[in-house]
N, C-alpha and C positions, 0 to 999 in steps of 0.2 A: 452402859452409856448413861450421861446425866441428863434428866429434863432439863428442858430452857424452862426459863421462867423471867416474870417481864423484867429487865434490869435497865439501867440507863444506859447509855453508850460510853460514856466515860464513866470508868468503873476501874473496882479494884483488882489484885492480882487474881484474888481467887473469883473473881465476877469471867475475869476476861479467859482464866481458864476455862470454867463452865462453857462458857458458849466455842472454845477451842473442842473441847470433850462431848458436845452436844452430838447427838443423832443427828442434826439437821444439818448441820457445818460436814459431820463425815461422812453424810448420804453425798452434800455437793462434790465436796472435794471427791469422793471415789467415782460417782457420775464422771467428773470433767475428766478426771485421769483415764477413764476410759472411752471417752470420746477423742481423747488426743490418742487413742490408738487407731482411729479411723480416718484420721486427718491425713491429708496432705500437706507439704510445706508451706502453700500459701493457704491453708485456712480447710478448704475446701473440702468435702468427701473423696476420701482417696477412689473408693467402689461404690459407683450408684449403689451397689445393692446393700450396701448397708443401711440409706437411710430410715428405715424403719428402726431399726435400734438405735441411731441416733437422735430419732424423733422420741425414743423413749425417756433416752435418756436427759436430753434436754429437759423434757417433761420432770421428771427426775428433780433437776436443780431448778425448772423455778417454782416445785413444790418446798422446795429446801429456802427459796429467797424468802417466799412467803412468811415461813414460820422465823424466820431469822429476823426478820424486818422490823421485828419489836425494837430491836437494839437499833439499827439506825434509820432511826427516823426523820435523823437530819440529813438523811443521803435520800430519804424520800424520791426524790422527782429521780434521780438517777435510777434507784432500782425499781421504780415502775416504766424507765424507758429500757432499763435493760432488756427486762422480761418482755419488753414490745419488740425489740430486734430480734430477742433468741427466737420467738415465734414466728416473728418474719421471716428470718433465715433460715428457721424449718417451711417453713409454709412455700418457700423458692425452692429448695430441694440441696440443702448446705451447698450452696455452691462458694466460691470467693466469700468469706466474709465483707462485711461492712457494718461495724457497730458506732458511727459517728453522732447519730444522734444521741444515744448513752454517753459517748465519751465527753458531750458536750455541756451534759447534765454533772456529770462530777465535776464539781469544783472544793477537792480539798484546799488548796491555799485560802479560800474565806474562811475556811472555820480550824484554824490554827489554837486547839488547843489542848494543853496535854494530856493526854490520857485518853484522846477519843478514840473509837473502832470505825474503822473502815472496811466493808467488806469489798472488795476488788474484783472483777469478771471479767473479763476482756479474751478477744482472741489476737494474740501477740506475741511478737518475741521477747527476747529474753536479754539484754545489753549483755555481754560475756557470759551470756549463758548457751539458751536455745534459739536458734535462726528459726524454727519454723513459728509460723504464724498458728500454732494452738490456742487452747481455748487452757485458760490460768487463771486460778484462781488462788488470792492472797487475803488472809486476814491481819490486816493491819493495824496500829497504834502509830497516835500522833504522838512526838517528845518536842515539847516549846516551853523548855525553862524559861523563869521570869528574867533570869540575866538574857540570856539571847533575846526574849518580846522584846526586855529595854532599847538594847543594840539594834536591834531590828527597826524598833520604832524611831529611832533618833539617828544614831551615826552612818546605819549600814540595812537604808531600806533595801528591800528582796521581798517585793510580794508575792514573785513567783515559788519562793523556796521552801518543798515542808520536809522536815525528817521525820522519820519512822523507824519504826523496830517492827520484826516483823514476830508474828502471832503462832501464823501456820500457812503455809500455803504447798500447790503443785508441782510435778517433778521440773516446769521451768527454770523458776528457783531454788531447786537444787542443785546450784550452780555458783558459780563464780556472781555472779550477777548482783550487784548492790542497787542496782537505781527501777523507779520505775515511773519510767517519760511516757506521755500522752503519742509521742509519734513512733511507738514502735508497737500501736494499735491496729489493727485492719479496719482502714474505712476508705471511701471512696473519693475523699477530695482532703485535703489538708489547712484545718483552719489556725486559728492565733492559739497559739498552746497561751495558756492562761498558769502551766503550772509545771512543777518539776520536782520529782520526792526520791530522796537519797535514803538509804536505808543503813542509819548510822550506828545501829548496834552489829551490823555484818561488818564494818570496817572494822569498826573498835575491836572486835573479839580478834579477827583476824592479824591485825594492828601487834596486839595483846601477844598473840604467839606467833607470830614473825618475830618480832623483837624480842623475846626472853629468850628464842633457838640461838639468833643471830648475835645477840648479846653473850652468851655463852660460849660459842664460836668461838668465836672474836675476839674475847676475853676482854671484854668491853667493858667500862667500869659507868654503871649509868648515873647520874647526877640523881642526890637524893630524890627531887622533884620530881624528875622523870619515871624513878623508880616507881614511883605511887601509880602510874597509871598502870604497870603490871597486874599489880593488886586490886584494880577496883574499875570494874566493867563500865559502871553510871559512870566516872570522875570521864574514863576514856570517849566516853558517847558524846558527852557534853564537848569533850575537845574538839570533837570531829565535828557534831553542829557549828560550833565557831565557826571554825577552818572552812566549812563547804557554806557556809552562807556569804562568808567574803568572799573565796574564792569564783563561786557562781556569780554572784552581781559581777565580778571582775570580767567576766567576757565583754559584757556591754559597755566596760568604761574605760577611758584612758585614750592615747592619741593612737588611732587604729586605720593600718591602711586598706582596711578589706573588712569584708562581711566578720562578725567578733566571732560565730559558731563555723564559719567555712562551712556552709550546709551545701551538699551538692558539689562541691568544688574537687578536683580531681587534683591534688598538686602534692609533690615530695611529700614523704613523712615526719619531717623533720619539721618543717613548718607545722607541724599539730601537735610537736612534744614543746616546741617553746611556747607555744599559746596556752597550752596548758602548765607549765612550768611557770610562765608570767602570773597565772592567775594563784598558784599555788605562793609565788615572793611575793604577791602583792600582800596576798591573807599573811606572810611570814612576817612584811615590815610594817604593816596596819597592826599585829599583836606587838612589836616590838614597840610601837608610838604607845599602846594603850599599856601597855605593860609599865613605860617608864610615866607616865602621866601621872601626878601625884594627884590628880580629879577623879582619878577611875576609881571603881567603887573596888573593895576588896574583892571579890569574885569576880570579876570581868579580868583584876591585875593579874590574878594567880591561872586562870585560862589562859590567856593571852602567852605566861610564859612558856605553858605546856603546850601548844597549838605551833609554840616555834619547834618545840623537842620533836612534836610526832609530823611536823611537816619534813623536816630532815631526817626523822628515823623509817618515815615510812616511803620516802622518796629512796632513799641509800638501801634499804633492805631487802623491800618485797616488791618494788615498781621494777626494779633493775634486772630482779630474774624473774617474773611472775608474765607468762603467754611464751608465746612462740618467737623466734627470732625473726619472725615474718613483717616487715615494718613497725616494729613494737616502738611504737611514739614516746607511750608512756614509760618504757623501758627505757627509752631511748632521754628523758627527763631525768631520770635516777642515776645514768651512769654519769649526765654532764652535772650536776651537782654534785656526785661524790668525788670523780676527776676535778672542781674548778678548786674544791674547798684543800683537794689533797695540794695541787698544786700551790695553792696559797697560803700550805704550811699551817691550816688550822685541824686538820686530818692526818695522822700518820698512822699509818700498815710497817711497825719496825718490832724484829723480834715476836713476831706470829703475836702479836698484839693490837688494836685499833685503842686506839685516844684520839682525842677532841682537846682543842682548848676551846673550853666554851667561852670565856669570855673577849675570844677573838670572833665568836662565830658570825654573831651579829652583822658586823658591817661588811665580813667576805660575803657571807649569804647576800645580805641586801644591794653587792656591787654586782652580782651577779641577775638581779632584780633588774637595776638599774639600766645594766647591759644590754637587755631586752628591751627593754622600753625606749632606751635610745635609737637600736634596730627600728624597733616600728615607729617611733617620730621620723627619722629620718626617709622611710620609705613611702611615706606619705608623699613625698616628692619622686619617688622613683618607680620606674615603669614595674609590674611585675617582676620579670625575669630577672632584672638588676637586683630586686630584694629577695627571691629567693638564693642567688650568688651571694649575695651578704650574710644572709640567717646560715647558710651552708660555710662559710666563713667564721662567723662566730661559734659556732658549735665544731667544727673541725680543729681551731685554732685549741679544745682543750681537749675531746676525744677523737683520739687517732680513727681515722676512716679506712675500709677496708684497703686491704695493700692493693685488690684487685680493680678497686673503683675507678669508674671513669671523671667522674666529679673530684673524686680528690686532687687530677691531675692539672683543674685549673680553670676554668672557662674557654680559654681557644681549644679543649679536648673534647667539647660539648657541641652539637649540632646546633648552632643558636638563631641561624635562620630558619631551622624548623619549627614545625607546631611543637606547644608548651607542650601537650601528649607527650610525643617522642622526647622533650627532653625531660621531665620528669618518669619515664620508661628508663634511664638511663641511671637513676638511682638505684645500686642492689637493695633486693632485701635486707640482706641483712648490714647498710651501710657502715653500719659503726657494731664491729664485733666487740662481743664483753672483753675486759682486759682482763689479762691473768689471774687477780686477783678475784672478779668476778665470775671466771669458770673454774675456781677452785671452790668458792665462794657458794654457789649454783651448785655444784655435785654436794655439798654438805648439806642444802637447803632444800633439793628439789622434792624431799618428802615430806617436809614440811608445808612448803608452799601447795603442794597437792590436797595436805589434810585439812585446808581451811577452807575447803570446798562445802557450799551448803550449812556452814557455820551460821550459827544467831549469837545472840545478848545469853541465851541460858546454856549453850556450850560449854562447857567442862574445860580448859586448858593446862 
């Protein structure tokens, strides 16, 4: 193992390895991995009688924060409230976690810039990863190209939004899991999240061989331009920054008849695949403006074209078979964009072949933007239940719904003087089955889509 030695926190490849390679980092990391064997799902000591070892081993990691703390210094006040809670939460006897005052001291989103390290502690779950409230720890790097500060700063503010690549972290994120949000933290009261960090080199790699499998498949002939992002992990990371920093601000904007995040709200699935499909065409026809803009600077034109490629290739590829058939929203976005484009004749599946015309895709894509947005202006005016009958309308009208559905059959089939509960109970799981093309599609792909489990930016493909 390497000594640490004092470096700055934004640092070079080989800086950032050392402190990846450090005693100190792999005392933490094997400490927390072994305290999440004592856990319980919410946080808590699974067996009083453990807590003696895990008072050790706490002890453990914040002798490891200590000597780590040279590198960030700009997380100062964070990792000295950290180590005030882990001690707390020994000192009560691990019961339920609550780290809220630490979580309230990180605030990545102010110091936005490239290269930085973040060391990460939390006890949390995992977004598509792990449900239990363990104890994870990540070391992380900020990516804030100067083309995105520009865009950030001017057309397409998001001060909430930081991207990351990830360094090294625990078996949480060993998993599907790209994101990591402030409320999938253990604390006791929930305050204004101030932040929200995407982990853009897991997309991209994963992005990367979804589409070379699926391309190959398919016999798919990829547009020179697109082809590039095969070849080149940073070109892909950067696309995906674009895409989720427009995408994110897009829940908060536009003519919306309900809460933009639906937090807490119990309602059909389907209403969460077009909220997120909306925000996904908004980012597709915001790169298509800045793309034809003869003001845009060269690199923002040549993103913006690719950010259309990988919104449509990673929508059609790996959103459509990627989870369980179990309300899959986001699957449930993949299949109604590869059905609207097929139907609209810029998509064809002829002769065990896929083609595009791209130079039609543009404006089927963006009418299908459109579609959405006109749904939610118009429901602005309409009682709930009338606007989940419409959203379930627009999305039926292009993927066939299950033969067995009771919703397919119409509204007078639906208990509509019941509680909204019962009528969205009335949704199957799995409302909208893959089309044929899809579960042939799916048995080609399902070991693929499993291998890009735990995937980073230095993945092999």
């Amino acid at each position: 193992m390497t000594q640490i030695s004092s470096k700055p926190a934004t640092a070079t490849d080989a800086e950032v390895l050392q402190i990846a390679n450090s005693e100190a980092w792999l005392t933490l990391k094997s400490a927390a991995t072994e305290f999440q064997g004592l856990q319980a799902q919410d946080g808590s000591l699974a067996e009083s009688g453990t807590a003696a070892q895990a008072a050790k081993l706490v002890e453990s990691i914040v002798d490891s924060i200590h000597t780590l703390r040279v590198h960030f210094e700009h997380d100062a006040p964070y990792l000295e409230q950290l180590v005030g809670d882990l001690r707390k939460w020994a000192d009560a006897g691990f019961g339920v976690p609550d780290f809220l005052d630490s979580l309230v001291q990180f605030q990545p989103q102010s110091q936005r810039e490239d290269g930085l390290l973040h060391l990460v502690l939390f006890p949390m779950y995992t977004q598509n990863g792990s449900t239990n409230r363990h104890l994870e720890a990540v070391l992380v790097q900020v990516m804030w190209p100067e083309f995105i500060a520009e865009l950030e700063s001017n057309s397409y503010t998001n001060a909430l939004f930081v991207p990351l690549r990830f360094v090294d972290f625990t078996e949480g994120y060993n998993t599907n899991s790209a994101v990591l949000f402030p409320e999938s933290v253990a604390i006791r009261e929930t305050p204004s999240f101030t932040w929200g960090a995407i982990f853009q080199d897991r997309e991209a790699v994963r992005f990367r061989k979804v589409l070379q499998e699926a391309a190959r498949i398919t016999n798919l002939e990829l547009p020179e331009d697109a082809a590039e992002l095969l070849k080149d992990q940073h070109l892909t990371e950067e696309t995906f920054i674009m895409w989720d920093l427009i995408h994110d601000r897009t829940h908060m904007r536009g003519d919306l008849p309900f809460d933009p995040f639906m937090i807490k709200q119990r309602m059909p699935f389907f209403l969460y695949s077009l909220e997120e499909l909306r925000c996904d065409l908004t980012a597709f026809r915001e790169c298509m403006k800045i793309a034809a803009n003869p003001d845009s600077d060269p690199k923002s034109a040549k993103m913006a074209k690719l950010v259309q490629y990988a919104v449509i290739f990673d929508r059609i590829f790996r959103f459509a078979i990627t989870g369980s058939r179990v309300r899959n929203y986001d699957g449930l976005g993949g299949q109604l964009l590869f059905a609207w484009m097929h139907q609209h004749h810029v998509l064809h599946w002829t002769d065990t072949k896929l083609s595009i015309d791209w130079d039609q895709v543009p404006e089927v894509v963006a009418a299908l933007g459109d579609a959405i947005d006109e749904l939610y202006w118009k429901s602005i005016d309409r009682p709930k239940l009338a606007h989940w009958i419409a959203a379930y309308e627009l999305v039926s009208a292009t993927v066939t719904p299950n033969p067995a559905s009771v919703w397919a059959k119409g509204p007078d089939a639906l208990p509509l003087t019941a509680p909204l509960r019962e009528i969205t109970d009335q949704v199957m799981d799995d409302e909208f089955p893959l089309s044929m093309f899809y579960e042939a599609l799916n048995k080609k792909m399902s070991s693929v889509i499993e291998s890009t489990k735990g995937m980073t930016g230095i993945t092999k493909i």
